[in-house]
C-alpha positions in Angstrom: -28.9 7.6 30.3 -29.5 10.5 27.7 -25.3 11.0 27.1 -25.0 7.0 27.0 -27.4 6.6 24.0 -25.9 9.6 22.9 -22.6 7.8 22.8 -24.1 4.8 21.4 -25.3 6.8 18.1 -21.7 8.1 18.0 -20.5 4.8 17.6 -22.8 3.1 15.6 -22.6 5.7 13.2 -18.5 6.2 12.9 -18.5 2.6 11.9 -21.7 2.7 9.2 -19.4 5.4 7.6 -16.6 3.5 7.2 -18.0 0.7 6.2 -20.9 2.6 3.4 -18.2 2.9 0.6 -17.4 -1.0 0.8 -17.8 -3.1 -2.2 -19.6 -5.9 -1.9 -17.4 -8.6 -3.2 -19.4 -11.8 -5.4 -18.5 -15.1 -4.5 -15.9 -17.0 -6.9 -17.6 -18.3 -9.8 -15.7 -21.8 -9.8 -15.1 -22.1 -6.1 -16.1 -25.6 -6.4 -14.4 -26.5 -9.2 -11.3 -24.9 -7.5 -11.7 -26.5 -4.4 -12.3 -30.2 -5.8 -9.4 -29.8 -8.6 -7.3 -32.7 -9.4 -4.3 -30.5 -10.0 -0.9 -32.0 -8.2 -0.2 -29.3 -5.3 2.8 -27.7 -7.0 0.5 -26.5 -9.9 -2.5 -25.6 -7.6 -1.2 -22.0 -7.0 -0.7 -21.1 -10.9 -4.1 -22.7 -12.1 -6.2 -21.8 -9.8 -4.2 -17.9 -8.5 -4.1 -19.0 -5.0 -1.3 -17.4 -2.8 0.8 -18.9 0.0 -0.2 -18.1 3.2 2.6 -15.7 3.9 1.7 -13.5 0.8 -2.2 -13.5 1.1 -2.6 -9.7 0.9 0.0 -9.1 -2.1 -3.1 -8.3 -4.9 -3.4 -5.1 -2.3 0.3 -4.3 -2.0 2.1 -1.9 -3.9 1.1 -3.7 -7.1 2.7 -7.4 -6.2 0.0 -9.2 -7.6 1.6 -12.4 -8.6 3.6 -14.4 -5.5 4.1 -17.6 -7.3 7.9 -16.9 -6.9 7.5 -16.3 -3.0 10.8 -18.5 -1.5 12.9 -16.6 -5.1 13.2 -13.5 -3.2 10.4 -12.2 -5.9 7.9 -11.6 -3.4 8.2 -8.7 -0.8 5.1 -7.6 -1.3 5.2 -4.1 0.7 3.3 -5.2 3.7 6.1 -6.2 6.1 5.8 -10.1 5.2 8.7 -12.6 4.4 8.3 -15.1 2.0 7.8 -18.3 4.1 7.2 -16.2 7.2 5.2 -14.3 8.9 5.2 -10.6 9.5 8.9 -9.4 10.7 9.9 -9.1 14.2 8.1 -5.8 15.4 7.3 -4.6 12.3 4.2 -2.8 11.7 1.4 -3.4 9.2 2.4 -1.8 5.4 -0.5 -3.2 4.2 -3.0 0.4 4.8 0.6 2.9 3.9 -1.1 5.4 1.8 -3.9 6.4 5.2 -2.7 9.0 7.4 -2.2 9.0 11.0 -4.6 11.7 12.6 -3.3 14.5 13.9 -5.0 16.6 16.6 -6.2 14.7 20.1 -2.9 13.2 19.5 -3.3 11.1 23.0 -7.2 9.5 22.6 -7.6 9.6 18.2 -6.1 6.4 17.4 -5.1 5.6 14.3 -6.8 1.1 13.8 -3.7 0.1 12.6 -1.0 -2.2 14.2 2.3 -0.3 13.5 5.5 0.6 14.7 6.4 3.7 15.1 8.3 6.5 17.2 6.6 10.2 17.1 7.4 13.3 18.4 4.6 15.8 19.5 4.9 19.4 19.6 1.6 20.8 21.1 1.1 25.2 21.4 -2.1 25.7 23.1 -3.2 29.4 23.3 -5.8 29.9 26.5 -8.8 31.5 26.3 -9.2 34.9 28.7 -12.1 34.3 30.1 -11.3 30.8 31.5 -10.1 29.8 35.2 -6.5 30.3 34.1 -7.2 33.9 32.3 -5.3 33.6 29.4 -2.0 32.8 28.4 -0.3 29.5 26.7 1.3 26.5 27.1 3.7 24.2 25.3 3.7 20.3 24.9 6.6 18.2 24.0 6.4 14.3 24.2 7.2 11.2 22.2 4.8 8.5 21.6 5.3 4.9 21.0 3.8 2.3 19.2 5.3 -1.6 18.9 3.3 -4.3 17.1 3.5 -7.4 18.5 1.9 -8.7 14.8 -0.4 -7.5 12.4 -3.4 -7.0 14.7 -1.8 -6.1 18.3 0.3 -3.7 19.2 1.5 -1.6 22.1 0.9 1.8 22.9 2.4 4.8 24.9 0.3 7.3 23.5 1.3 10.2 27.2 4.0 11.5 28.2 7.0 14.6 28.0 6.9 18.0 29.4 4.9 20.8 29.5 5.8 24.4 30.1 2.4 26.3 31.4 2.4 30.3 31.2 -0.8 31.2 32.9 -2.1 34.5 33.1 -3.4 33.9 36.9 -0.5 31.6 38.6 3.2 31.8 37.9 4.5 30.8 34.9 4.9 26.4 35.9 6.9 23.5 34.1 6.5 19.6 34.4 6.2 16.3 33.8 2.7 14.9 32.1 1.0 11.9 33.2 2.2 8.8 31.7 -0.4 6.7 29.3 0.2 3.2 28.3 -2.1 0.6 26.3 -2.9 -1.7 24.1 -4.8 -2.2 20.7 -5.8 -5.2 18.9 -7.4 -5.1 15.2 -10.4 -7.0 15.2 -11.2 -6.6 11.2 -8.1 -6.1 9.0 -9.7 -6.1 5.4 -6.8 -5.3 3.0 -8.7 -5.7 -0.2 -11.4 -3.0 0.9 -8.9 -1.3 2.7 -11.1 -1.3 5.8 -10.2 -1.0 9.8 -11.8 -1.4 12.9 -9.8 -2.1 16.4 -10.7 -1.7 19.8 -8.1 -1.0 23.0 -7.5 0.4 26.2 -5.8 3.0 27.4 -4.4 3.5 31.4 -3.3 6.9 32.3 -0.9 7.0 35.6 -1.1 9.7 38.4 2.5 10.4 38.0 2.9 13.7 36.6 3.7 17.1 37.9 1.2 19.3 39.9 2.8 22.4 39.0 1.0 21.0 35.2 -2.4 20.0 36.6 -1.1 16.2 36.2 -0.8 13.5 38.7 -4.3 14.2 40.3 -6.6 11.1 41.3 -5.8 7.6 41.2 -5.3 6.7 37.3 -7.7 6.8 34.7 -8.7 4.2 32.2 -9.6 5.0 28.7 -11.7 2.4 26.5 -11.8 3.2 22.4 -12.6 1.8 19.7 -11.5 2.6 16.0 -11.5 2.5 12.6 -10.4 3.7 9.1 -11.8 2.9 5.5 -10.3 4.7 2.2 -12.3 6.2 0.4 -11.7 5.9 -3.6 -8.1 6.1 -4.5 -6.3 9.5 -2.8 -9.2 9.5 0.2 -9.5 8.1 3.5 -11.4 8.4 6.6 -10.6 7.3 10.1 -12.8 7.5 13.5 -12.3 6.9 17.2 -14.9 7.1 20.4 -13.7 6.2 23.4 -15.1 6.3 27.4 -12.6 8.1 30.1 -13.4 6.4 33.3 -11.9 7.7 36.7 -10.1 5.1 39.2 -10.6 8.3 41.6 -14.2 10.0 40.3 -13.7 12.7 43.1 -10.3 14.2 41.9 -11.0 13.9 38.2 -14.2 13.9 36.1 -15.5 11.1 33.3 -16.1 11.8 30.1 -16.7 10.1 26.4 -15.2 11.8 23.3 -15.4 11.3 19.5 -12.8 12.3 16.9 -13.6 12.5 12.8 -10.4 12.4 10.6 -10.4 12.7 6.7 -7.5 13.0 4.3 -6.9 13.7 0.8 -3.8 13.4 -1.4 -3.9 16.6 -3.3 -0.2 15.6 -5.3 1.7 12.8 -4.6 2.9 12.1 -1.2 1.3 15.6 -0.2 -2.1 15.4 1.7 -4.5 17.9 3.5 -6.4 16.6 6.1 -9.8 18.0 8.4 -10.3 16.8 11.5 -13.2 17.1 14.6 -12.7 16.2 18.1 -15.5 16.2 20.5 -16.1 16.0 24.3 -18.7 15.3 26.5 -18.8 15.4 30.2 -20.7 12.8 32.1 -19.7 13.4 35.6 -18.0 15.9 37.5 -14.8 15.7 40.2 -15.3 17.4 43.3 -11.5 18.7 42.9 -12.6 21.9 42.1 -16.4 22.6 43.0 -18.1 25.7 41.5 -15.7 25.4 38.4 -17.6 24.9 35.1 -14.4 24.7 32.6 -12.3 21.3 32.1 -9.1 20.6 30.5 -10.3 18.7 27.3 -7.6 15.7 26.3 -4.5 16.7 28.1 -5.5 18.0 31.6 -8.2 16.8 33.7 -9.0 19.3 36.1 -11.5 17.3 38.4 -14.0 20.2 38.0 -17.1 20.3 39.9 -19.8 21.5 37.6 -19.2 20.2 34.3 -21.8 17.3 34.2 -23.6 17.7 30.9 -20.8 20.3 29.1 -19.8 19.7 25.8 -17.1 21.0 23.7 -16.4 20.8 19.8 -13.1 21.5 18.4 -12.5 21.6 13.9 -8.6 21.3 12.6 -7.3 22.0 9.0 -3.7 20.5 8.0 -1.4 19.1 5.8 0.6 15.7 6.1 3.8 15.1 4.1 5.5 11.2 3.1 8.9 11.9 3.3 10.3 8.5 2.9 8.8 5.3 3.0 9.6 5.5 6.9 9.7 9.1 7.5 6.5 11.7 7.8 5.3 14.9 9.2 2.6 16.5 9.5 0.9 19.8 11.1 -2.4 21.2 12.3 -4.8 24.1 13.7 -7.7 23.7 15.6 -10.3 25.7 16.9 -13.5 25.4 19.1 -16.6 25.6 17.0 -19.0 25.6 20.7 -19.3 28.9 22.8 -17.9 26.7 25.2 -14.0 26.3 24.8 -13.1 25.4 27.9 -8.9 25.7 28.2 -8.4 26.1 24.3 -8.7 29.2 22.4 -6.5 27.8 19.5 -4.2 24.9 19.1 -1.0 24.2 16.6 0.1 20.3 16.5 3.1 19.5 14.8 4.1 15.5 14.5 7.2 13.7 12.9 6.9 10.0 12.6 9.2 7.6 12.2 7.8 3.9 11.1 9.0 0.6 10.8 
């Protein structure tokens, strides 16, 4: 019961961050008057600033704060929307552009928002000596997908690619990884505050390679919730906690993480970002009894006596906006516990392309 409240705290307390730097926002003064006006219809919109339904967030979009000329081709807005329409067929949200997608934990930290967009993932994991494997490295490189079916659900395929595993104890090993697909839905979208908070699932298939340490157990489900607020004009912070749960809990073990993101644009288009991923085991496989060292995000190694371990990782890095489509960005993270289970030191490298 102890890691459950623990995980309770976690969650309760990403969300009060996000949401402590929120205005609070007065009620209109003439709402009444406004709501009972004799206006005709077509004049309703310029007395009173009221926006058609299709342009609603404009006041937050790239400065398109007037949409009385929505249906003149005057009103774009920056946020995906057509005038007289809704959001674009399987185009992402524009409205929250300037916040950056996190970075490190590239398969569980998921950025709130419903987008679309195509990344690559280049992952180079150094191993720690004194682990199971004894040293060495390995190499990670995937795509991951994201398709929003509107401006609050989208679909995810945040697993998948190959991984090339040079182990210090075991021949040097290539594969497939373990396939992970999902879905998000946005269950606050506050584009005047510029606040976030979503909630999805993740499944993980047993399909991968066992040369990889993937395709062990039956499938694992992941359950997250997360969210994003900026922070005054250049800053913004994003959060995610989420439960691992086991189909199989004898081949793999259960876990709940937590991951901390903050950004800052230091020039334009040019930002530096800190990030914090955390792990906690629940409840140990019995893959592997006697072993006390897990695989963190990427490998699950059904260890047998990790019940109660915890692992902390920090990240420092940099994120570039390209184009309004195009963006990269880079990271390196290091374990802050004693205990650092299959990382000594990581180096993520993402390019994304968005619609």
């Amino acid at each position: 019961m102890k890691n459950y409240a623990w995980f309770a705290v976690i969650v309760m307390g990403t969300v009060s961050v996000a949401r402590a730097a929120e205005p609070i926002q007065p009620a209109a003064a003439n709402f009444e008057q406004s709501i009972f006006s004799a206006a005709e219809p077509a004049d309703f919109a310029s007395q009173w600033g009221v926006q058609p339904v299709s342009c609603e967030y404009a006041s937050s979009c790239n400065g398109c704060n007037n949409c009385q000329s929505c249906g003149t081709g005057g009103c774009g807005c920056g946020c995906g929307y057509e005038c007289g329409s809704g959001l674009s067929f399987l185009k992402g949200d524009h409205c929250f552009d300037s916040f950056i997608e996190p970075t490190t934990n590239p398969v569980f930290f998921e950025d709130p928002r419903a987008r679309t967009r195509v990344r690559g993932l280049f992952i180079n994991q150094m191993i720690p000596e004194d682990s199971i494997l004894q040293g060495g490295d390995f190499q990670v490189y995937a795509v991951q997908l994201s398709v929003a079916l509107s401006d609050r659900f989208a679909v995810i395929a945040n697993k998948d690619g190959y991984i090339k595993l040079q182990s210090d104890a075991l021949p040097n090993n290539g594969g497939w990884a373990d396939l992970a697909t999902g879905v998000k839905y946005v269950m606050v979208r506050d584009v005047e505050n510029q606040f976030l908070l979503s909630g999805g699932v993740l499944y993980e298939w047993a399909n991968g390679s066992s040369d990889v340490y993937q395709g062990n157990g039956d499938g694992m489900w992941n359950f997250f919730l997360t969210t994003g607020k900026e922070l005054g004009e250049d800053s913004h912070f994003i959060g995610t906690v989420g439960w691992h749960l086991p189909n199989n809990p004898n081949q793999e073990s259960e876990s709940m993480f937590y991951s901390l993101h903050l950004d800052n644009e230091v020039v334009d288009d040019v930002y530096v970002l800190w990030e914090m991923n955390g792990i906690q085991y629940l409840q140990s496989g019995n893959r592997l009894p006697g072993v006390s060292v897990e695989g963190g995000d990427l490998i699950n190694l059904g260890a047998g006596d990790v019940a109660g371990n915890h692992v902390l990782t920090m990240a420092w890095g940099a994120a570039l906006i390209l184009t309004d489509s195009l963006r990269v960005s880079g990271a390196w993270e290091i374990p802050l516990t004693s205990r650092k289970d299959l990382l000594d030191s990581r180096t993520t490298i993402t390019m994304s392309w968005i619609y």
